[in-house]
C-alpha positions as CSV (number, residue, x, y, z in Angstrom):
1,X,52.0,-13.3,-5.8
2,X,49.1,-13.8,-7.8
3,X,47.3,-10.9,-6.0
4,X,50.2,-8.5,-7.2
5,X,49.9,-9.4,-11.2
6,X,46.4,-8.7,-11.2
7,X,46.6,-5.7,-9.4
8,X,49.5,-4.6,-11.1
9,X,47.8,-5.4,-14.9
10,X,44.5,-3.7,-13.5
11,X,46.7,-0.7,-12.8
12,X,48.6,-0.5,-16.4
13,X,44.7,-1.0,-17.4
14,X,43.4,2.1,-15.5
15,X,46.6,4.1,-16.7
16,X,46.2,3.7,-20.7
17,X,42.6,4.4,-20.1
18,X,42.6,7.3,-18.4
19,X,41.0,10.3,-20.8
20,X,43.4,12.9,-21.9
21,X,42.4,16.8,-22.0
22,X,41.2,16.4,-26.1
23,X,38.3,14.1,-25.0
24,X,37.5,16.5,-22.1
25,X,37.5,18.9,-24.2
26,X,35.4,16.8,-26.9
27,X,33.1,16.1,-24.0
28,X,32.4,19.6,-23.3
29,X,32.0,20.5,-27.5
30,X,34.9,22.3,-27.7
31,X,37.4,22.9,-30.4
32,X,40.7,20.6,-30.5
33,X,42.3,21.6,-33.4
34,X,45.3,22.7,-31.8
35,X,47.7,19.9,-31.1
36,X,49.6,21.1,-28.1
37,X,47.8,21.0,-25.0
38,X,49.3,23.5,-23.6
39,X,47.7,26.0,-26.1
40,X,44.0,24.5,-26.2
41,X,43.1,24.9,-22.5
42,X,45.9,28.2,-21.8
43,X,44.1,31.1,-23.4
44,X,40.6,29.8,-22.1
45,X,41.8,29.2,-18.6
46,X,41.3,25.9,-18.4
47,X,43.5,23.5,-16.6
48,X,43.7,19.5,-17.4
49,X,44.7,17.1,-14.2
50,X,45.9,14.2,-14.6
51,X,45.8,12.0,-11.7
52,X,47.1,8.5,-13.4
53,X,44.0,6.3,-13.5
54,X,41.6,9.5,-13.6
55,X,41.5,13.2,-14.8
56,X,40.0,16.3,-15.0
57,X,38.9,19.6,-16.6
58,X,38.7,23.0,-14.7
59,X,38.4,26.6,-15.5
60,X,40.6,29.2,-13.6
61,X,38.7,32.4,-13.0
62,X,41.7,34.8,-14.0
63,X,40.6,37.6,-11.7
64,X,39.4,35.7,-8.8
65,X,42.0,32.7,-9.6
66,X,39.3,30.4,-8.2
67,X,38.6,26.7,-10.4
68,X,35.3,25.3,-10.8
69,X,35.2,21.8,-12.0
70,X,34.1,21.3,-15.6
71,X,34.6,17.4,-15.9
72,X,35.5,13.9,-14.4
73,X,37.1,11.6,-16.6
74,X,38.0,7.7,-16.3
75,X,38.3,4.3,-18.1
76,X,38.0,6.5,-21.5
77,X,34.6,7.9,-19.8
78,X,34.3,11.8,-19.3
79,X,31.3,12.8,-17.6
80,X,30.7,17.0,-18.4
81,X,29.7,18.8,-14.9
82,X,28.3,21.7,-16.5
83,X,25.8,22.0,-18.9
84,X,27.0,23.0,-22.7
85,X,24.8,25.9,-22.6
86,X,26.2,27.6,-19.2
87,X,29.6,26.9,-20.2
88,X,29.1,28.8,-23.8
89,X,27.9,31.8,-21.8
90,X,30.9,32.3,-20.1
């Protein structure tokens, strides 16, 4: 029984850690001063997943409709993929 608290605590811990798409966004020195999430990643073509205890940042090529990865994000750590300077050239 014991097992189950601690994994179930750990679990809750992993959850209200996991980065949301403004510090992705912050990570990759973007602008965030929209507040609805739907409207800061939209009109760039970016797309924020969210998969509980870890997330992360892609960018949809509209004609090709092809993602490439542009960050990893867990335990209120986002780690960029890309380099600032390659993504600002896009």
């Amino acid at each position: 029984m014991r097992n189950w608290i601690i994994g179930v605590v750990v679990f809750v811990g992993l959850l209200l850690a996991n980065p949301s798409d403004r510090e992705h966004l912050k990570a990759l020195d973007m602008s965030v001063e929209v507040d609805s999430g739907e409207a800061r990643g939209s009109e760039r073509g970016l797309e924020y997943y969210n998969f509980y205890i870890c997330s992360a940042m892609a960018k949809r090529d509209r004609e090709t409709r092809r993602s490439s990865l542009l960050s990893i994000g867990a335990v209120k750590i986002v780690i960029p993929l890309v380099s600032k300077q390659a993504e600002s050239e896009k």
